[in-house]
C-alpha positions as CSV (number, residue, x, y, z in Angstrom):
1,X,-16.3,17.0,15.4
2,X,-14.0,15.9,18.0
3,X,-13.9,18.2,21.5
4,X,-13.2,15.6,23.8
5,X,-10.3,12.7,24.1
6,X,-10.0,9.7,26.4
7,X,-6.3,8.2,26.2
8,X,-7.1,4.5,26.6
9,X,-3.3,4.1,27.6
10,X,-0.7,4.8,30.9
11,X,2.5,6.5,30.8
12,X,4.6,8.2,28.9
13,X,2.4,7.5,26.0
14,X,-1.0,8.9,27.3
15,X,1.6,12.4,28.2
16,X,2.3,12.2,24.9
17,X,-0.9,12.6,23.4
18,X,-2.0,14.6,26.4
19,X,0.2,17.1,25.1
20,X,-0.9,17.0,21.9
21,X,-4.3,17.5,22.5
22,X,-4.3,20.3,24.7
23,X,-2.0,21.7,21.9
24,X,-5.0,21.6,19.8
25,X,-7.6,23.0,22.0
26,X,-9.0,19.6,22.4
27,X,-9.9,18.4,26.3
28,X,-8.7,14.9,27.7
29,X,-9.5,12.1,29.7
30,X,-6.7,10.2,31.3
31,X,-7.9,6.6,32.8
32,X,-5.7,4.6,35.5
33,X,-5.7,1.8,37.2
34,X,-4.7,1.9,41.5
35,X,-1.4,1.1,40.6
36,X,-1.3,4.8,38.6
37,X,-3.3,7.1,40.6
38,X,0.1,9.4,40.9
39,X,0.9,9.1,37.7
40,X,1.7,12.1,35.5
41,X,-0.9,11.8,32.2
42,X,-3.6,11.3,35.6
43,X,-2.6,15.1,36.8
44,X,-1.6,17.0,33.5
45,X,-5.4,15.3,31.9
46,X,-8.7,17.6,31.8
47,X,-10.2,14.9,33.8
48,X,-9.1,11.5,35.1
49,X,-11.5,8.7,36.3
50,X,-10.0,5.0,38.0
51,X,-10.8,1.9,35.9
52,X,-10.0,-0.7,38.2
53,X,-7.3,-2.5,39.5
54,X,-3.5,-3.0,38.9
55,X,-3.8,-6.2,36.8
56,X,-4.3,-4.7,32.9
57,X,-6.7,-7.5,32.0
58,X,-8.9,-5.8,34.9
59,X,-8.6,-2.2,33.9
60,X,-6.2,-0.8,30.5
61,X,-7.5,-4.2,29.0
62,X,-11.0,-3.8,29.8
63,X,-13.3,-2.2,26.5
64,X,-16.4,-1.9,29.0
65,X,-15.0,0.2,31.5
66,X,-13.0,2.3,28.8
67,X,-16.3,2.7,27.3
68,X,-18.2,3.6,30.6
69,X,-15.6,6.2,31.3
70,X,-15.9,7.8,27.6
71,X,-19.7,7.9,28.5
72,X,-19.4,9.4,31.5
73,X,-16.8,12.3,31.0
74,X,-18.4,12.7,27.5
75,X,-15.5,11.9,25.2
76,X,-16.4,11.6,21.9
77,X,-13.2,9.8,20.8
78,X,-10.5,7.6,22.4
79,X,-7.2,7.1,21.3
80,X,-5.3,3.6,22.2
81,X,-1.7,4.9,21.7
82,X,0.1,1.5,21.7
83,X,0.0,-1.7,23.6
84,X,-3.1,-2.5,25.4
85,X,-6.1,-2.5,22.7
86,X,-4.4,-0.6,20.4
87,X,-4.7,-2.8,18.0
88,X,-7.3,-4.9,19.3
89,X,-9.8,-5.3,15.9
90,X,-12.9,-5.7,18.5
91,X,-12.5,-2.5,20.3
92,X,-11.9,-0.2,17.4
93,X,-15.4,-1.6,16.3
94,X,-17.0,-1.4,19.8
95,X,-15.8,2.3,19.9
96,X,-17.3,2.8,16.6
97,X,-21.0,1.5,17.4
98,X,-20.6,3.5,20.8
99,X,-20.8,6.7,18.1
100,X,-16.6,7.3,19.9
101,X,-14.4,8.0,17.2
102,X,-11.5,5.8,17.5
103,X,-8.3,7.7,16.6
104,X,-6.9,4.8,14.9
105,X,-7.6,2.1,11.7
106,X,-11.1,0.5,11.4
107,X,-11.6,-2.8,12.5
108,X,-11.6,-4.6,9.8
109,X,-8.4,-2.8,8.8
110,X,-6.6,-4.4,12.4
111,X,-8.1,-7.2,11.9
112,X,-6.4,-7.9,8.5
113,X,-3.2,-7.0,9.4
114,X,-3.3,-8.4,12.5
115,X,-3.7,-12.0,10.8
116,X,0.0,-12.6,9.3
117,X,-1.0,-15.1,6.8
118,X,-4.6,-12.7,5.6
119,X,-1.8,-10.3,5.4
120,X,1.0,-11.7,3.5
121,X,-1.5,-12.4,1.2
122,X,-3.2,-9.0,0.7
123,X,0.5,-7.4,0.1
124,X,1.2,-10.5,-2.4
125,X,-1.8,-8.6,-4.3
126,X,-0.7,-5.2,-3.7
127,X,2.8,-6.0,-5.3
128,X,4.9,-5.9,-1.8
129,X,7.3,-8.1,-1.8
130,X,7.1,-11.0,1.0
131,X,9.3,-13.8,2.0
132,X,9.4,-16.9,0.3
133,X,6.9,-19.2,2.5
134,X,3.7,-20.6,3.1
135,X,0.3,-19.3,1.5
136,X,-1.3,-19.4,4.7
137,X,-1.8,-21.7,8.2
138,X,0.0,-24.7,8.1
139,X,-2.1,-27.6,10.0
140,X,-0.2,-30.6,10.1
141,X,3.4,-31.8,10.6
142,X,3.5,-33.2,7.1
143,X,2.5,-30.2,5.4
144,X,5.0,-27.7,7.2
145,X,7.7,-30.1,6.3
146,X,7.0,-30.2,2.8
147,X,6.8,-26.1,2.5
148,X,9.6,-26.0,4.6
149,X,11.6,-28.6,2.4
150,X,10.5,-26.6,-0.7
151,X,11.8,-22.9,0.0
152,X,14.9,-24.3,2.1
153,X,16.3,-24.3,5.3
154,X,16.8,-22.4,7.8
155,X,12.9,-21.6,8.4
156,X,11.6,-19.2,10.7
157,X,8.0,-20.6,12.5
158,X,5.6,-17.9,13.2
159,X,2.2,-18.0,14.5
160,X,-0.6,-16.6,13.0
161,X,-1.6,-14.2,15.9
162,X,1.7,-13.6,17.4
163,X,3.7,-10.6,18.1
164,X,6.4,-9.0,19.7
165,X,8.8,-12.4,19.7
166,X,6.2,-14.0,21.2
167,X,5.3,-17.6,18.9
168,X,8.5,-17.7,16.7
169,X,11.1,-20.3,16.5
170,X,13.7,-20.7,14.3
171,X,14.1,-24.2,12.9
172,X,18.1,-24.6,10.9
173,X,18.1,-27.8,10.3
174,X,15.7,-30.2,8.8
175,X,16.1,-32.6,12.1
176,X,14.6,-29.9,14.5
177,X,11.7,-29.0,12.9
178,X,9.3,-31.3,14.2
179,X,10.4,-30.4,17.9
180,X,10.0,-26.7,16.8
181,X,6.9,-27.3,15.2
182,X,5.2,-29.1,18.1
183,X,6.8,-26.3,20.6
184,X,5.6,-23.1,18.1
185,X,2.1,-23.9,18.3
186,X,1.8,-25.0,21.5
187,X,3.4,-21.0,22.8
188,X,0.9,-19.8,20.2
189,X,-1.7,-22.1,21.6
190,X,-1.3,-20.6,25.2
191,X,-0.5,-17.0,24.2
192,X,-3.6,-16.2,21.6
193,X,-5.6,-18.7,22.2
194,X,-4.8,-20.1,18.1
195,X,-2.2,-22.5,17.3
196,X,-1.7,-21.9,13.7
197,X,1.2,-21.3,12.7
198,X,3.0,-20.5,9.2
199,X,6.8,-20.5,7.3
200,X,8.8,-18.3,6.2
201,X,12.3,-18.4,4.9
202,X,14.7,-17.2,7.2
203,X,16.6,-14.3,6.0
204,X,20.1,-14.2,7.1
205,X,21.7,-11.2,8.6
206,X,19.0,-9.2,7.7
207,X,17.9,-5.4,9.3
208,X,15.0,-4.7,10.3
209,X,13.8,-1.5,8.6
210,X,10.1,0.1,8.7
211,X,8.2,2.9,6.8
212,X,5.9,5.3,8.8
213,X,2.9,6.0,6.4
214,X,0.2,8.3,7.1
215,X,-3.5,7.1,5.6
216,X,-6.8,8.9,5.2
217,X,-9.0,5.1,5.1
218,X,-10.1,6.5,1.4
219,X,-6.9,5.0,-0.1
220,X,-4.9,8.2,0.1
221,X,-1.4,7.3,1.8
222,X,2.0,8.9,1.8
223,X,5.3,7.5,3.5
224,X,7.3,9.8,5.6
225,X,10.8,8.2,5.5
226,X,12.3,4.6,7.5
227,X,13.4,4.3,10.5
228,X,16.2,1.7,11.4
229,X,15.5,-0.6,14.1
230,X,18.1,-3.8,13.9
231,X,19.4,-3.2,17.4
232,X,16.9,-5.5,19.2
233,X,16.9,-8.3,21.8
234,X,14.1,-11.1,21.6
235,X,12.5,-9.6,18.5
236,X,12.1,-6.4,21.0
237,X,13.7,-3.2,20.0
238,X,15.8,-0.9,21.8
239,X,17.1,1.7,20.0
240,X,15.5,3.5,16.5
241,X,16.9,5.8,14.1
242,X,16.2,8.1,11.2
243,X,17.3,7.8,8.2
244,X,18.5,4.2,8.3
245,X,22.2,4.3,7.4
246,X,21.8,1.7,4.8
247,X,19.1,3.0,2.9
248,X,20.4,5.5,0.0
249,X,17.7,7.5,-2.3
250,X,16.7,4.5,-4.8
251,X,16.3,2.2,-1.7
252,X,14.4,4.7,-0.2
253,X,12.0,5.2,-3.3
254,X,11.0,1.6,-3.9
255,X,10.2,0.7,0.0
256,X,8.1,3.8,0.6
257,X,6.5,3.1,-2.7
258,X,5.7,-0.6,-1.6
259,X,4.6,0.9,2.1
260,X,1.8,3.4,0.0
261,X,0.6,0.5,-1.9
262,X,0.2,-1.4,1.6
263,X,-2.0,1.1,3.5
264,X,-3.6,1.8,0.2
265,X,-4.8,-1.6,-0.3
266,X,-6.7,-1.7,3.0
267,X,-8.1,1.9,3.1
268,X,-5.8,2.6,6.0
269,X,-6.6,5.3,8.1
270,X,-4.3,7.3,10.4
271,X,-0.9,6.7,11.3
272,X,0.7,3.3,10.9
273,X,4.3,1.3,10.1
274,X,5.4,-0.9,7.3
275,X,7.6,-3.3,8.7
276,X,10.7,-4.6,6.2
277,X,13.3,-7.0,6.4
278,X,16.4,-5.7,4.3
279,X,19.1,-8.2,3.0
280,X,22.8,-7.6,2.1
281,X,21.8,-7.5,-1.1
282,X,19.5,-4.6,-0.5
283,X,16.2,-6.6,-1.4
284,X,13.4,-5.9,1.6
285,X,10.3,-8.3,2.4
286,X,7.6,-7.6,3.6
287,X,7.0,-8.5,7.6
288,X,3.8,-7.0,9.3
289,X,1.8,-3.5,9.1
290,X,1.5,-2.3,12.6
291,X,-1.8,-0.4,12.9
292,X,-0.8,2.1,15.6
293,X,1.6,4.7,16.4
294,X,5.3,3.2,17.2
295,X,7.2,3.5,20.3
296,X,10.0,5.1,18.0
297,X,7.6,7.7,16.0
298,X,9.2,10.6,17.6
299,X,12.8,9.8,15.9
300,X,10.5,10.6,12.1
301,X,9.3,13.8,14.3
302,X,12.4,14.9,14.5
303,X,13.8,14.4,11.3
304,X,10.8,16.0,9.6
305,X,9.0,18.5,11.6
306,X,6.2,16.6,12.1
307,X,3.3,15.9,15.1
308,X,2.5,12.5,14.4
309,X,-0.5,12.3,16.8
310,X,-1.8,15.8,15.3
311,X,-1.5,13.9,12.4
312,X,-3.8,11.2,13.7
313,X,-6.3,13.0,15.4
314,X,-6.4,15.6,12.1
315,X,-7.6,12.5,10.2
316,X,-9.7,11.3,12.4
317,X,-11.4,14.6,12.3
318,X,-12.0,14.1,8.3
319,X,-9.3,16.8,7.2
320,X,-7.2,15.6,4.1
321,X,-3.7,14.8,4.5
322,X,-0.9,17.0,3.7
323,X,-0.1,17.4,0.1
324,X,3.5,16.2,0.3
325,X,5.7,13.9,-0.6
326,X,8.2,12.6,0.7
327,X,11.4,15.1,1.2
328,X,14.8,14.1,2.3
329,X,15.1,14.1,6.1
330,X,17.0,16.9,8.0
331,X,19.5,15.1,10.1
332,X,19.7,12.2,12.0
333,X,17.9,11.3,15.2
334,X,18.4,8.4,17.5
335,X,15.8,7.0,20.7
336,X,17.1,5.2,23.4
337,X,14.3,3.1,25.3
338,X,15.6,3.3,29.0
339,X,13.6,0.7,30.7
340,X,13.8,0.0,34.2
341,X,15.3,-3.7,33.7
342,X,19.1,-4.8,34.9
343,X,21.5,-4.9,31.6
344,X,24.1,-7.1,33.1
345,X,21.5,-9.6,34.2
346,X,20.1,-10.7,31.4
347,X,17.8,-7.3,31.4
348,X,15.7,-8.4,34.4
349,X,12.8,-6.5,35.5
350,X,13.6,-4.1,38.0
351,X,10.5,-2.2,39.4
352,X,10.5,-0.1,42.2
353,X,10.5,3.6,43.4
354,X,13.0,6.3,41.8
355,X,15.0,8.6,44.1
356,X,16.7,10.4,42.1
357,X,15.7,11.7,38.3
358,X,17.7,14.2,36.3
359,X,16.7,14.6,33.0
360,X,19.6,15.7,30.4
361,X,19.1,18.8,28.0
362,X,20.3,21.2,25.8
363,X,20.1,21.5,21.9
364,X,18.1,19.0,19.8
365,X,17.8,16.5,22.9
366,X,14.0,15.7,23.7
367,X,12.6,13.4,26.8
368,X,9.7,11.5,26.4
369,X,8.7,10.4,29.9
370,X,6.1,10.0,33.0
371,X,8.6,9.5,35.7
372,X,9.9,11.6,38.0
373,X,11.6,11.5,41.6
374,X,10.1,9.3,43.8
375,X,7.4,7.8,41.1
376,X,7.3,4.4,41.7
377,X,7.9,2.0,38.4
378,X,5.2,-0.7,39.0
379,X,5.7,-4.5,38.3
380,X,2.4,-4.9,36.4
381,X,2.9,-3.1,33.2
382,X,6.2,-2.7,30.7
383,X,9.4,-1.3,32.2
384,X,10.0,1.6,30.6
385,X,11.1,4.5,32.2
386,X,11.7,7.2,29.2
387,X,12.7,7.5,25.7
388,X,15.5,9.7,25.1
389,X,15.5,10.8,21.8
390,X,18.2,13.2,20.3
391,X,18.7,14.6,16.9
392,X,22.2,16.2,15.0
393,X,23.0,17.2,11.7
394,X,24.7,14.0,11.0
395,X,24.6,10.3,12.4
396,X,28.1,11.0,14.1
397,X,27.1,14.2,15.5
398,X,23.9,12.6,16.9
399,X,25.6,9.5,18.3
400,X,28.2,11.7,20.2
401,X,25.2,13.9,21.5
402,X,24.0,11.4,23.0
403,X,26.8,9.8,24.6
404,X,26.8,13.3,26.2
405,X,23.0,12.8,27.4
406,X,22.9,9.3,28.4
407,X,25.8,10.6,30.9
408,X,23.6,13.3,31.6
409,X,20.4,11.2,32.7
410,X,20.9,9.9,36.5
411,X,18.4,7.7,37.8
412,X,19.0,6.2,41.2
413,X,17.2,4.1,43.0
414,X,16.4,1.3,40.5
415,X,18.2,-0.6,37.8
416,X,18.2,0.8,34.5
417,X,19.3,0.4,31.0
418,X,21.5,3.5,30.7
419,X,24.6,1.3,31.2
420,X,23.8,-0.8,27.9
421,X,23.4,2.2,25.6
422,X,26.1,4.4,27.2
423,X,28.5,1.4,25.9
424,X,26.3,0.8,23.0
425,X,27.4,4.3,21.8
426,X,31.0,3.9,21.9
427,X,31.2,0.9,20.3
428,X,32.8,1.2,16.8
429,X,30.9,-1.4,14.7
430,X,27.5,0.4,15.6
431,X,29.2,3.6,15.0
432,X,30.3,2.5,11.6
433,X,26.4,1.6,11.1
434,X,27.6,-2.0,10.7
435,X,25.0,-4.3,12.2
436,X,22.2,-6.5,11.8
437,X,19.4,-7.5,13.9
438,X,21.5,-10.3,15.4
439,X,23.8,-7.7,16.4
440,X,23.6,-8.2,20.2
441,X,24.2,-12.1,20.4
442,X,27.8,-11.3,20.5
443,X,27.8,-7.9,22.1
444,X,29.4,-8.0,25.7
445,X,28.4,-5.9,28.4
446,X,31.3,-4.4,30.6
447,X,30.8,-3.8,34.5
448,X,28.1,-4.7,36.4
């Protein structure tokens, strides 16, 4: 039994689940470092206690004093929302010889998918279709050119341990790639602490489409619908939708099919994303299994009437999952991550205290957020601010709802991101649902 939650997290995230557990009759424990004392998830928790400093490695990233703290307040689970050690394989494992039920995968489980090459391979098994590359780490110069050579240019580098754009280089012509080579391992080298890399084939003008899939670690997954997430800068997204508009019913069928046979194949537990690159052609490849609830989950709440979190924790607590499968989604929903950067300069951090914070409203438009006026954005962790998530009976009628709430949402103070997706909305070839993840290397900003 689970009576007690510590939300190893900050933010809007640790709100989030907040919510969710109080929802359930379950008490919390919100940790924060100095930088947070005033933060939101610290007064709405049962119980808060300080961790350490601002820097994460000295307090969010820190298993020992998350544990202490569970030990202390008497939490008998934790959930690691996403960032920090969400999917960290070594404190999933810590949590479970502490007798804490981690609201997440096993171990073993993040540890797999958190090795891209282990995991390419395990989905070759399962049947998922994968880009054309190497079978694992490629050492040497000589052997990357060869693979490279063989499936054809252009390549895309990776490293082994990377994520989030971080340790990826795209190499187009065969003259570049021992530059590329030599630069890719040394950013993985100095990021992860592991400089092996591997090769894919580049896909061109692909989307980036994933599958959320619900597991209960006994090989019992279902899917629950894509979400589209091509608009993206630096590998990092910035706005998600549901359904994608490219994917039609037969699409639909075959990726969720190869997203059950993924989280079947490693007795996933709990809640977790498929990852999928999609191709003109309509083929999808494999990219990564992310072993954590998404930024962009609440966009698949919306469109199917669905806690996600209650989801997790309801696993975690041994109950079966819901005997469903997958229906057509009702409506469309759209999040907007407003981050507290500076669109017109290059989307610059900009930290620093809010003075002004309206929140929009009105039917089918939900705020997830921790701000609030006067709440000071710190520099020491990610810059968002909210997510603004909306949701109509069609695409078009989303999009213009939230044109109508980004105008809606004031923020003064600080530099935000508003400005990007206000013009993001009203322009026609993301309307038209014409775009790929390279979308934004030609989009203009106007103002500033």
């Amino acid at each position: 039994m689970i009576d007690k939650v510590l939300i190893a997290n900050r933010g809007e995230i640790a709100l989030r689940i907040i919510r969710t557990c109080h929802e359930m009759g379950l008490k919390t424990v919100a940790v924060f470092s100095t930088a947070d004392r005033d933060a939101l998830h610290v007064r709405f928790a049962s119980e808060a206690v300080c961790i350490g400093p601002p820097s994460a490695r000295e307090s969010y990233l820190r298993p020992d004093r998350l544990i202490a703290a569970a030990e202390v307040t008497g939490a008998d689970a934790i959930h690691p929302g996403y960032g920090f050690l969400a999917e960290n394989a070594e404190f999933s494992t810590i949590c479970a010889d502490n007798d804490i039920d981690f609201i997440g995968p096993a171990g073993r489980t993040i540890e797999l998918m958190g090795n891209k090459s282990r995991a390419k391979r395990t989905m070759q098994e399962a049947g998922v279709p994968g880009v054309p590359g190497s079978d694992g780490p490629v050492t040497s110069l000589s052997e990357g050119r060869s693979v490279a050579d063989e499936i054809g240019f252009p390549v895309m580098l990776k490293a082994v341990a990377g994520g989030g754009g971080t340790g990826m280089r795209l190499v187009r012509e065969p003259g570049d790639f021992e530059q590329q080579f030599s630069a890719v391992r040394t950013e993985a080298e100095a990021a992860f602490g592991n400089p092996n890399t591997y090769i894919e084939k580049f896909v061109e003008e692909p989307r980036h489409v994933e599958i959320q899939v619900l597991g209960d670690g006994r090989g019992n997954v279902i899917h629950l619908g894509e979400r589209e997430c091509s608009i993206q800068r630096r590998h990092q997204k910035l706005v998600e939708e549901s359904p994608s508009p490219i994917v039609e019913d037969g699409l639909r069928e075959r990726m969720g099919e190869a997203a059950v046979n993924a989280g079947a194949a490693v007795d996933y537990e709990g809640a977790g994303t498929v990852e999928f690159l999609v191709d003109a052609d309509g083929n999808f490849y494999f990219m990564e299994m992310n072993t954590r609830i998404q930024v962009e989950h609440p966009v698949t709440e919306e469109v199917i009437d669905c806690d996600l979190v209650e989801q997790q924790i309801r696993v975690a607590l041994g109950e079966e999952l819901p005997d469903t499968t997958y229906a057509p989604p009702n409506g469309h929903a759209i999040e907007c991550r407003i981050n507290a950067e500076n669109p017109f300069r290059n989307f610059s951090p900009a930290p620093g205290q809010i003075d002004t914070f309206h929140l929009p409203g009105g039917h089918g438009v939900r705020v997830d957020t921790h701000a609030y006026a006067g709440y000071v954005i710190p520099p020491h962790y990610d810059s968002m601010i909210a997510k603004l998530i909306v949701r109509g009976d069609t695409r078009e009628r989303a999009i213009t709802k939230m044109q109508r709430a980004l105008d809606e949402f004031v923020i003064e103070g600080i530099d935000t991101t508003v400005p990007f997706h206000q013009q993001l909305m009203r322009d026609e070839r993301f309307r038209d649902g014409d775009f790929t993840t390279r979308f934004l290397d030609d989009f203009e900003l106007v103002g500033g």
